[in-house]
C-alpha positions in Angstrom: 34.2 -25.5 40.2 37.1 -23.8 41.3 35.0 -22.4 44.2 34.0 -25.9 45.0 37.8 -27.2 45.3 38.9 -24.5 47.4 35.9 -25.0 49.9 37.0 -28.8 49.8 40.5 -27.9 50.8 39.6 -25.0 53.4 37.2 -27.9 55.3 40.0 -30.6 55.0 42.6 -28.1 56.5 40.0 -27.3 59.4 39.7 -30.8 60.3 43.0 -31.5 60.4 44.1 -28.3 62.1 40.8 -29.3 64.6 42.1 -32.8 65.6 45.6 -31.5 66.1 44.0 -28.7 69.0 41.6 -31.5 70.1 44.7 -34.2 70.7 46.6 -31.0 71.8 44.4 -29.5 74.4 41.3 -31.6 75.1 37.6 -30.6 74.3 37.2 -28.3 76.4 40.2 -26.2 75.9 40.7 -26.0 72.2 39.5 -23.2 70.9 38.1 -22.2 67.5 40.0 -18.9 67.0 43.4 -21.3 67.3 41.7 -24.3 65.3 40.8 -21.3 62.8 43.8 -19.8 62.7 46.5 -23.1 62.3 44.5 -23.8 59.3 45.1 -20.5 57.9 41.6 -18.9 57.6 39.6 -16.5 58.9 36.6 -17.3 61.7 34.4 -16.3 59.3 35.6 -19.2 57.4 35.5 -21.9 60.0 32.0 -20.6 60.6 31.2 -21.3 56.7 31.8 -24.8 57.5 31.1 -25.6 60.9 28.4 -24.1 63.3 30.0 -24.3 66.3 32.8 -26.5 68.4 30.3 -29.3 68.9 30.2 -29.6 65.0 33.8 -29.7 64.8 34.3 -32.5 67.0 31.4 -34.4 65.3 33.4 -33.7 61.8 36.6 -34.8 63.0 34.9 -38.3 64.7 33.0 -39.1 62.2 36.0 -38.9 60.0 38.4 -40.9 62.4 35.8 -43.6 62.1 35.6 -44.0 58.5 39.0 -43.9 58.4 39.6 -46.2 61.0 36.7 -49.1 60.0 38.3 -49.0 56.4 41.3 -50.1 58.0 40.1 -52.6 59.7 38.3 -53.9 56.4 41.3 -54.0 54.2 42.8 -55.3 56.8 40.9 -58.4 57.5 39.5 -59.1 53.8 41.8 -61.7 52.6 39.9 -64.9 51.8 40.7 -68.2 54.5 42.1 -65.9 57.6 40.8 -67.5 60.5 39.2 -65.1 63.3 42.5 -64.7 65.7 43.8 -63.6 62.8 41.6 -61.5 62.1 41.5 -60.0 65.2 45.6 -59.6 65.3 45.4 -57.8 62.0 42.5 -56.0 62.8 44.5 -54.7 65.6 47.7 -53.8 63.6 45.6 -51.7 61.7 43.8 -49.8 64.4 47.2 -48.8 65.9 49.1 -48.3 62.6 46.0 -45.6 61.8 45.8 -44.2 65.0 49.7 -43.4 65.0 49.6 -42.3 61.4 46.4 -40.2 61.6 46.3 -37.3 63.3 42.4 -36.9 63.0 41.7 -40.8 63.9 44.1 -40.2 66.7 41.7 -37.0 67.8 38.2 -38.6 67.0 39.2 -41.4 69.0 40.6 -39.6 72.0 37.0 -37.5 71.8 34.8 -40.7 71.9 36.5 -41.2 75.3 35.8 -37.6 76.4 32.9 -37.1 78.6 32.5 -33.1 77.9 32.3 -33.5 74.1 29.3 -35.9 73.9 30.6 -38.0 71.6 28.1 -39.2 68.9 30.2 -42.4 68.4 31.7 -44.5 70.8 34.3 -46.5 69.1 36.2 -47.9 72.5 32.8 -49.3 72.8 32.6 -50.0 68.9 36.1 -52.0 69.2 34.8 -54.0 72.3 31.7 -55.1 70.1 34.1 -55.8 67.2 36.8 -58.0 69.5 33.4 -60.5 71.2 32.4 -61.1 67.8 35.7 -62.1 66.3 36.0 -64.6 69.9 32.8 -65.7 68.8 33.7 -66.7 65.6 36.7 -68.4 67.0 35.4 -70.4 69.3 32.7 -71.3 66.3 36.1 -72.5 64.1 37.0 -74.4 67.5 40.3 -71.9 67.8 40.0 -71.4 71.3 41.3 -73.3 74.3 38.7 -74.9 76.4 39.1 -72.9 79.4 38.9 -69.4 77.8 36.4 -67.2 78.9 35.8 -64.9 76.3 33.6 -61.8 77.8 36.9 -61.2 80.4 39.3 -61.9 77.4 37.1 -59.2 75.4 37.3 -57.0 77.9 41.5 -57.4 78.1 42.2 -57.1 74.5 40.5 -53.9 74.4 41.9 -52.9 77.7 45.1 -53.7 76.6 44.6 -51.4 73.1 43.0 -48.6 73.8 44.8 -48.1 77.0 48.5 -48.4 74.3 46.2 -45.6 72.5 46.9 -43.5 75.5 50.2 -44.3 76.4 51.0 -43.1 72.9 49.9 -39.6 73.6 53.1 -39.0 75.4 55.2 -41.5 73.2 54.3 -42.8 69.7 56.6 -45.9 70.4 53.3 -47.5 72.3 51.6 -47.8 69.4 54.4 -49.1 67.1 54.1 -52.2 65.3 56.8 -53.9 67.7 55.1 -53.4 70.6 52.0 -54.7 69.7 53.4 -57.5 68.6 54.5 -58.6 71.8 51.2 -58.0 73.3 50.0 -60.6 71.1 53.1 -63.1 71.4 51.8 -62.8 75.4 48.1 -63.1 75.0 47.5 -65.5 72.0 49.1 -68.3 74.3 46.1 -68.2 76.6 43.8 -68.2 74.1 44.7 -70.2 71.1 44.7 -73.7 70.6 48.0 -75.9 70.2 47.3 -76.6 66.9 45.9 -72.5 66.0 49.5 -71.2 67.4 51.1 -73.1 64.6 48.9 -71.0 62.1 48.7 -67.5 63.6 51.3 -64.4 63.0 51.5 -62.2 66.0 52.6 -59.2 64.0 50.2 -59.3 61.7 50.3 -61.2 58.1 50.4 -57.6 56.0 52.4 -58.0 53.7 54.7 -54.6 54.8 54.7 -56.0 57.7 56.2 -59.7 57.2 59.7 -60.6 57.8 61.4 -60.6 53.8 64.3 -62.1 55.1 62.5 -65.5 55.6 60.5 -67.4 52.7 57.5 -66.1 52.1 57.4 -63.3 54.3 56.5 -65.9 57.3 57.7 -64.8 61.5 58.9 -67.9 62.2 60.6 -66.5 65.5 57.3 -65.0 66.4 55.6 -68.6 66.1 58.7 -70.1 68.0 58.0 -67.5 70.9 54.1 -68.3 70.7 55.2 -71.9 71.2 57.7 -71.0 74.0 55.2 -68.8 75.9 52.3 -71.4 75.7 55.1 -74.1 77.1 55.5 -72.1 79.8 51.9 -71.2 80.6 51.4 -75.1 80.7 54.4 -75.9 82.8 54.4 -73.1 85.5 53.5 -74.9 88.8 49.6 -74.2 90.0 50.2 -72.4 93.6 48.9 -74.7 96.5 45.7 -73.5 98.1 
């Protein structure tokens, strides 16, 4: 048993010590003897585990996207949350993970990397996530009229991963506050009138809800929804 336990810990540590080298240096330049040797063992050790770097990586992204899909989940589970909601929240979690988890952070950047032959692609993964969730809001009548959704689609997740690799250089991109004003900007365009009354651009977790108002409500971040779709209908349609 004890054996057991201590094998347990010595493959945690190697993931984790593998995503920080993968974040670190790439794919291609990470290297198992460094991998091996941040986590404290021996390459004999790593070998135990782990066959070569390709079954590293596939450790560490398969990993990143339990961890980040179980985010999403407990994210979006609560019973009546429409699907912009949904979406918003589902975003707050993907970021909030992705800046807390070093090895989500590192399976992610690897689905994007062309020389690790990613088994998963969760950019692509996301994308499929984001049209289904416009589906379903344009299903509960959500969306404006004019809203295309595949270009919409193809914003958000332009617009989220591309904060995921901003945030390699600086964190900040990824923090709460900033997403939130991605989605004070965007939900404008997409939303109904009557959905922007409704929806919480930073998200309606509760650690994340204003306690200084009643119930943990963002009043200011409805009033700026308001304000931005006012001036999205007012701005004056350039003469052709």
């Amino acid at each position: 048993m004890l054996k057991q336990e201590r094998a347990v810990r010595t493959r945690h540590s190697l993931v984790h010590s593998a995503a920080q080298a993968f974040q670190q240096h790439g794919y291609v330049q990470a290297r198992l003897a460094d991998i091996s040797s941040r986590a404290g063992v021996s390459p004999g050790a790593l070998h135990f585990h782990f066959e070569n770097k390709s079954a590293v990586a596939s450790t560490v992204q398969a990993e990143a996207a339990e961890s980040l899909r179980r985010a999403v989940r407990a994210a979006t589970r609560q019973p009546g949350m429409n699907a912009l909601q949904k979406l918003t929240d589902a975003s707050h979690a993907l970021a909030d993970t992705l800046r807390r988890d070093v090895v989500a952070r590192a399976g992610f950047q690897l689905s994007c990397d062309e020389a690790c032959k990613a088994e998963w692609d969760l950019c692509q993964e996301w994308h499929r996530y984001v049209q289904r969730l416009l589906e379903e809001a344009a299903d509960e009548n959500l969306l404006s009229e004019d809203v295309a959704r595949h270009n919409v689609a193809a914003s958000i997740v332009a617009a989220t991963t591309g904060l995921e690799v901003l945030a390699r250089n600086d964190a900040e991109w990824l923090a709460h506050e900033t997403l939130t004003g991605l989605w004070e900007l965007i939900l404008p365009c997409l939303a109904t009138g009557a959905a922007l009354t409704v929806l919480e651009p930073g998200g309606t977790h509760p650690g994340r809800r204003d306690k200084a108002t009643p119930g943990g409500r963002r009043p200011v971040h409805r009033a700026q929804l308001a304000a931005n779709r006012t001036a999205l209908s007012t701005r004056p349609v350039p003469a052709r």
